[in-house]
Wavefront OBJ file of the C-alpha trace (Angstrom):
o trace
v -12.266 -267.333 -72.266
v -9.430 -266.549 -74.399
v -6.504 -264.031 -73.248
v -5.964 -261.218 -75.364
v -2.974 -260.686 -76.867
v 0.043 -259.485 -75.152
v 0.412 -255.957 -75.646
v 3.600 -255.424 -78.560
v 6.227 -252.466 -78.452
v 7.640 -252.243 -82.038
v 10.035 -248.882 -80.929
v 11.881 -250.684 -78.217
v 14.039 -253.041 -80.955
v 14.297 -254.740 -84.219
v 13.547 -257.725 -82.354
v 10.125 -256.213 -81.035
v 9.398 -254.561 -84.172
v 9.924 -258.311 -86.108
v 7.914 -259.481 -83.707
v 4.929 -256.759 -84.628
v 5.285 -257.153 -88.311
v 4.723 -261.193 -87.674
v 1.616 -260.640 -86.218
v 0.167 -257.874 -88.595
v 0.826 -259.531 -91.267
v -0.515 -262.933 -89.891
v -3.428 -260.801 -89.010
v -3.697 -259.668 -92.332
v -3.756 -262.789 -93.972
v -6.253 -264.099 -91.508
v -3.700 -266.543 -90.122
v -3.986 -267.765 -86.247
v -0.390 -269.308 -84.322
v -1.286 -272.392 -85.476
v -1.781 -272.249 -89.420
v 1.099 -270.203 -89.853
v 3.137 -272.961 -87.842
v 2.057 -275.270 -90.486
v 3.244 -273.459 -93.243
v 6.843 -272.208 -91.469
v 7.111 -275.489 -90.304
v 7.645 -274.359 -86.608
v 5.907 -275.187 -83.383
v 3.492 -272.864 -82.580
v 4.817 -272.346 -78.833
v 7.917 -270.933 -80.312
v 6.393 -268.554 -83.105
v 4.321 -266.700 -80.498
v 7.599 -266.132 -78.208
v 9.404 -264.419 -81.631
v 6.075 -262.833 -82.330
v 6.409 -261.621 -78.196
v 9.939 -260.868 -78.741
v 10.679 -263.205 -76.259
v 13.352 -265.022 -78.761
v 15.244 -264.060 -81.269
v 14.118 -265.510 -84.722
v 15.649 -268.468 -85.901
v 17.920 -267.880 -89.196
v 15.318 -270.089 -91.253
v 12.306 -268.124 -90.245
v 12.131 -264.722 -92.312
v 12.586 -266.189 -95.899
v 9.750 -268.727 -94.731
v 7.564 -265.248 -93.429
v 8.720 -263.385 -96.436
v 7.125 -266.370 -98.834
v 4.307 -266.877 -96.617
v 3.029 -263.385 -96.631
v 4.473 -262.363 -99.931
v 6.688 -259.307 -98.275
v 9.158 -259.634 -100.674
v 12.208 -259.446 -98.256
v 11.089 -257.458 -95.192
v 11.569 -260.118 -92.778
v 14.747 -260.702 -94.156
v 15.983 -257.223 -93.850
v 14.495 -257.375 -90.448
v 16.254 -259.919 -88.864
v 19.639 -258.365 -90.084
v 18.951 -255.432 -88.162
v 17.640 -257.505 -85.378
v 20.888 -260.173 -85.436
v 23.080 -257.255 -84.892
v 22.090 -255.250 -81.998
v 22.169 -255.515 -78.447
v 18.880 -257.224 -76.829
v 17.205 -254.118 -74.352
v 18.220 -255.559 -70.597
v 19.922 -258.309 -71.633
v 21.229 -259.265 -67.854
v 17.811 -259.555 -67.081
v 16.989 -261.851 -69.999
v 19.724 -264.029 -69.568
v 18.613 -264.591 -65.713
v 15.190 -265.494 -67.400
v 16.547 -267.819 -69.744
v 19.107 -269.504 -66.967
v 16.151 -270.134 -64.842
v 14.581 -272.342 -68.075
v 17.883 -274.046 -68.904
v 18.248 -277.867 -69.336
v 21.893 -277.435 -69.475
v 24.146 -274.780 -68.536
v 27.859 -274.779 -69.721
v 30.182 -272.117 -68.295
v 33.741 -271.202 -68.908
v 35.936 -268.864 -66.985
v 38.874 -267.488 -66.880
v 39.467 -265.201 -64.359
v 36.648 -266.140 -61.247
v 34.362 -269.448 -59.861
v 31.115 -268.821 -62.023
v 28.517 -267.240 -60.078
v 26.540 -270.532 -59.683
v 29.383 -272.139 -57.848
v 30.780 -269.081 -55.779
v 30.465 -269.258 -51.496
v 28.694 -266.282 -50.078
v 32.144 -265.429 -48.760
v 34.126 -265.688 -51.909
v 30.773 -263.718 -54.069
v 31.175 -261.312 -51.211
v 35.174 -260.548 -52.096
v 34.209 -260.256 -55.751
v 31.350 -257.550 -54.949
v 33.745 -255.540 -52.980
v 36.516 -255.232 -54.925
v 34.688 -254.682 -58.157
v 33.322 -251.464 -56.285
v 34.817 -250.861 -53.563
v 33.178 -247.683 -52.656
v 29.974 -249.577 -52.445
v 28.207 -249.345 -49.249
v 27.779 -253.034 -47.707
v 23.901 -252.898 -47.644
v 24.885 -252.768 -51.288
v 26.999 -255.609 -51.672
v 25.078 -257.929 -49.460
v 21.953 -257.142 -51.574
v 24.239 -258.812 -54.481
v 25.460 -261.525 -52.918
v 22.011 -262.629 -51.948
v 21.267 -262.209 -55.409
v 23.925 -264.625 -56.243
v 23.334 -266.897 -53.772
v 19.197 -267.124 -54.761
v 20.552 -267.864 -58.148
v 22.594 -271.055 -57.265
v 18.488 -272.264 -56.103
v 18.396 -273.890 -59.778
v 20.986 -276.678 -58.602
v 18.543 -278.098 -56.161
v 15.501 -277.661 -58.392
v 13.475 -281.056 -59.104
v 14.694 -281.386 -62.290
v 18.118 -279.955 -61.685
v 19.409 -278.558 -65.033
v 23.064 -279.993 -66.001
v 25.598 -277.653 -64.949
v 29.083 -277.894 -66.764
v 32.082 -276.025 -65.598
v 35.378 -275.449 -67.360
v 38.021 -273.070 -65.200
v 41.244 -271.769 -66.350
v 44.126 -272.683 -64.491
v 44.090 -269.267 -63.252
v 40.995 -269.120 -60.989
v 42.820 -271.945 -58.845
v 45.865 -269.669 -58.461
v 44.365 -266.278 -57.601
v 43.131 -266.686 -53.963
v 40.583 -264.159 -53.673
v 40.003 -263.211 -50.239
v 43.174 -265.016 -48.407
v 43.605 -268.802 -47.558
v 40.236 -269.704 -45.537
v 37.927 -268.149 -48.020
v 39.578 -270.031 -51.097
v 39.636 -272.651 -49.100
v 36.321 -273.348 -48.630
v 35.787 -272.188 -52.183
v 37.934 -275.080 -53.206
v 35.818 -277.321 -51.296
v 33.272 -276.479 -53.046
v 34.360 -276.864 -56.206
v 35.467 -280.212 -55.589
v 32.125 -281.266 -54.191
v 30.531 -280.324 -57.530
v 33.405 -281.911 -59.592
v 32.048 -285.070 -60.582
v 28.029 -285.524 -59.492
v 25.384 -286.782 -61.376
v 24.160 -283.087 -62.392
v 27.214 -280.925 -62.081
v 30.968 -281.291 -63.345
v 33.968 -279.105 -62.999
v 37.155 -279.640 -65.333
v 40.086 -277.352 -64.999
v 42.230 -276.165 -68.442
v 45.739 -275.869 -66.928
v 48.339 -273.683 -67.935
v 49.962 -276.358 -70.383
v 47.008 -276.107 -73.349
v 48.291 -272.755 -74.072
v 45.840 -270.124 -76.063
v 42.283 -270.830 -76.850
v 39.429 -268.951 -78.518
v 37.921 -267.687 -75.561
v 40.700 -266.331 -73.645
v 40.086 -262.913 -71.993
v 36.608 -263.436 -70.822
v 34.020 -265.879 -69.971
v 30.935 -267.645 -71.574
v 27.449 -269.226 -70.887
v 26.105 -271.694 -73.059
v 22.358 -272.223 -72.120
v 20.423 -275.388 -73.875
v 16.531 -274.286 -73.166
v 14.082 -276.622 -72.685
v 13.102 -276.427 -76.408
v 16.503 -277.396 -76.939
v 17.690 -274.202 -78.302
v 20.738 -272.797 -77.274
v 22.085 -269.144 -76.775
v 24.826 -267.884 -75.521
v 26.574 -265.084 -73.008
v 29.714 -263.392 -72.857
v 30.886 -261.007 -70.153
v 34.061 -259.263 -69.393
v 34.356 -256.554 -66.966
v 31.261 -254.597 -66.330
v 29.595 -255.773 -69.394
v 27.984 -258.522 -71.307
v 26.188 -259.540 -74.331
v 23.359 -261.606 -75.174
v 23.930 -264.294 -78.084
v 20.677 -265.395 -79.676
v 21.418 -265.655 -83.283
v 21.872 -269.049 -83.912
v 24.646 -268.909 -86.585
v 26.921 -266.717 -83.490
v 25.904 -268.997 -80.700
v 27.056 -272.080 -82.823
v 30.305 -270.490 -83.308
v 30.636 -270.268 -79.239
v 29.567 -273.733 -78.851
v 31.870 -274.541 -81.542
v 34.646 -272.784 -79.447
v 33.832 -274.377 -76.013
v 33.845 -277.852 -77.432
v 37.725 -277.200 -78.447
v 38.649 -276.313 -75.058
v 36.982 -279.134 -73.084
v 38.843 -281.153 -75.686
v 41.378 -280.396 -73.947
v 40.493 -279.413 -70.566
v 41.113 -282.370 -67.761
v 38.711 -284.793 -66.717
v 36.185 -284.092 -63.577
v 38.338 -286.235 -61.606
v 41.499 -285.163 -62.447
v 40.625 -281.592 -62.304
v 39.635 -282.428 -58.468
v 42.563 -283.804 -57.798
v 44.486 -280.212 -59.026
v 41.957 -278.480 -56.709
v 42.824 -280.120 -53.992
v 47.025 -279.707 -54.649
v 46.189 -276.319 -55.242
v 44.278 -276.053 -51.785
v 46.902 -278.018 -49.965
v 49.821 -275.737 -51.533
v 47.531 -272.380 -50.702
v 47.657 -273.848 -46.875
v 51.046 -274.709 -46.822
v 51.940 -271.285 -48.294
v 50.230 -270.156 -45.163
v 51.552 -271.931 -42.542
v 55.445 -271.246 -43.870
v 54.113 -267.235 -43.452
v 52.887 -267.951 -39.818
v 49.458 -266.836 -40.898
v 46.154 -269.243 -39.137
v 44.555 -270.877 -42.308
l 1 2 3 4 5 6 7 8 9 10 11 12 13 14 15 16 17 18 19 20 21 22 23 24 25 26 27 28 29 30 31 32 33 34 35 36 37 38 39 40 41 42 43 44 45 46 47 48 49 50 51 52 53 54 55 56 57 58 59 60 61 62 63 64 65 66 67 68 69 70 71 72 73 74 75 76 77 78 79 80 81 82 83 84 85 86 87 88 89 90 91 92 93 94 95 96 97 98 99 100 101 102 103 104 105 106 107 108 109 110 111 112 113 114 115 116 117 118 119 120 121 122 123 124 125 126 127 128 129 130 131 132 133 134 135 136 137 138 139 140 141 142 143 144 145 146 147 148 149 150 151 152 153 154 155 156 157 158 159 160 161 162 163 164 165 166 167 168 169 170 171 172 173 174 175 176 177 178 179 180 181 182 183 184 185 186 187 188 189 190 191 192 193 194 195 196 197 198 199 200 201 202 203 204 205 206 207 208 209 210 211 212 213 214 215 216 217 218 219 220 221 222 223 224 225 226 227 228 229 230 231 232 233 234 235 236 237 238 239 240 241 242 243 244 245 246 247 248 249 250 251 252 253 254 255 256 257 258 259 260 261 262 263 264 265 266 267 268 269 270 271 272 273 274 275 276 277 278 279 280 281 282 283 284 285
C-alpha cells in the first residue's frame, strides 16, 4: 500500500511554500516524482526532499520548474525569497544533516569543535557561556554533546576534518589538567584513517573566516551545505552558490594550515609548555 503524502506547510517559509507550489503544480500537470525527474533532470529521491522542504532547491531547479510547468518565473522568484532567509530551527536541521554526513569539515577559531571536546572541557564551555545556569542544565548539554561525538564510531564513520586556529591551543579553558587531556585528545584524532586535525598558527596571518567558525557537511548525495556560528547564534547555508563560496574559503586556509602531523607535534609543545607553566606556579597538573 502506498503512503500518502507527507502533510505540506506552505506558511512556515519560502522554502515550504516552494516546496507546495512543486507539488501542485506537478499535480496539476498530472506528473508523479518520477516523470518530472526526467524532465528536470534530477533524481527523484532528491525532488521529493525540496518538494518536503527537507532541502533547499538547487540553483538549476526553478528555471527547469518554471519551463516544465509553464509558470512563467514563479519558481524563480521563489527561490530568491527562499535563498535569503533563515531556515525555521536551523540548529535542529543541521544536527539532522550532521548525522547523514559523509564528510564533515570544521574550522575554529576560538574552541575544540564540539565533536572533539572531553566531557570536562564541553562542561567549562557550558558554564561559562551561562553561568547562571543551574548544573542539571549544563549536564543535560554536555550529554548532548557527548551523544553527538556517537557518529565517529558509526560503521561507516563519516570523515571528520579539523582545522584550529592557533588560538584554541593557547586559551586553556578550564586550567592545566582539563586542557590537558583535551590535548590528548586532539592528538589522538590528528592523523587516523577517518579523522585529521591541522592547526593554522599565528604566522598565516588573516583569513576569510576569522571571527567565527564553520561546518562544511558533504551528504551522502554528495551535496554540501554549510554552518556558521558565532556567539549564541548560527546560520544554515543551503544555497549552493553561498556554500561554494565557504568551501571556497576553507580550502585557502588548509592551504596553509600545517600538516596532521605537524600540527600534533604543536599540540603536544603546547601541552608540555601549559605543564611546565604549572609546575614553575607550584600548582599539581
Amino acid at each position: 500500500m502506498a503512503r500518502p503524502p507527507r502533510q505540506l506547510t506552505p506558511d512556515l517559509s519560502a522554502r515550504h511554500l516552494f516546496g507546495a507550489k512543486m507539488r501542485v503544480f506537478r499535480d496539476r500537470n498530472g506528473m508523479t516524482l518520477d516523470s518530472l525527474a526526467a524532465v528536470v533532470h534530477m533524481s527523484r529521491s532528491h525532488l521529493s526532499r525540496v518538494e518536503c522542504a527537507e532541502y533547499m532547491p538547487p540553483a538549476d531547479l526553478p528555471p527547469a520548474l518554471d519551463a516544465a510547468f509553464g509558470t512563467d518565473g514563479i519558481f524563480q522568484e521563489l527561490y530568491a525569497l527562499a535563498r535569503r532567509e533563515i531556515h525555521p530551527d536551523q540548529y535542529r536541521r543541521r544536527m539532522e544533516l550532521e548525522a547523514r554526513a559523509r564528510v564533515i569539515e570544521e574550522y575554529s577559531g576560538h574552541t575544540v569543535p564540539g565533536l572533539a571536546q572531553t566531557e570536562d572541557y564541553a562542561r567549562e564551555i557550558f558554564r561559562e557561556s551561562d553561568p547562571r545556569a543551574p548544573e542539571e542544565h549544563v549536564e543535560s548539554l554536555v550529554n548532548a554533546r557527548l551523544s553527538r561525538q556517537k557518529l565517529l564510531t558509526a560503521n561507516p564513520a563519516p570523515e571528520l576534518v579539523m582545522i584550529l586556529d592557533e588560538a584554541v591551543l593557547r586559551r586553556p579553558v578550564g586550567g592545566a589538567e582539563i586542557m590537558g587531556a583535551q590535548f590528548a585528545r586532539l592528538i589522538e584524532l590528528a592523523d587516523t584513517p577517518t579523522t585529521s586535525v591541522q592547526v593554522l598558527p599565528f604566522s598565516h596571518g588573516a583569513h576569510a573566516l576569522l571571527g567565527g567558525s564553520l561546518t562544511l557537511l558533504t551528504l551522502d548525495d554528495r551535496t554540501t551545505v554549510a554552518y556558521e556560528e558565532s556567539i549564541g547564534t548560527g546560520t544554515l547555508i543551503e544555497d549552493l552558490e553561498e556554500a561554494t563560496g565557504r568551501r571556497r574559503a576553507y580550502d585557502r586556509i588548509r592551504g596553509h594550515a600545517l600538516p596532521p602531523r605537524d600540527s600534533a607535534a604543536m599540540i603536544r609543545s603546547a601541552r608540555e609548555a601549559l605543564s611546565d607553566e604549572h609546575h614553575c606556579l607550584g600548582r599539581p597538573v
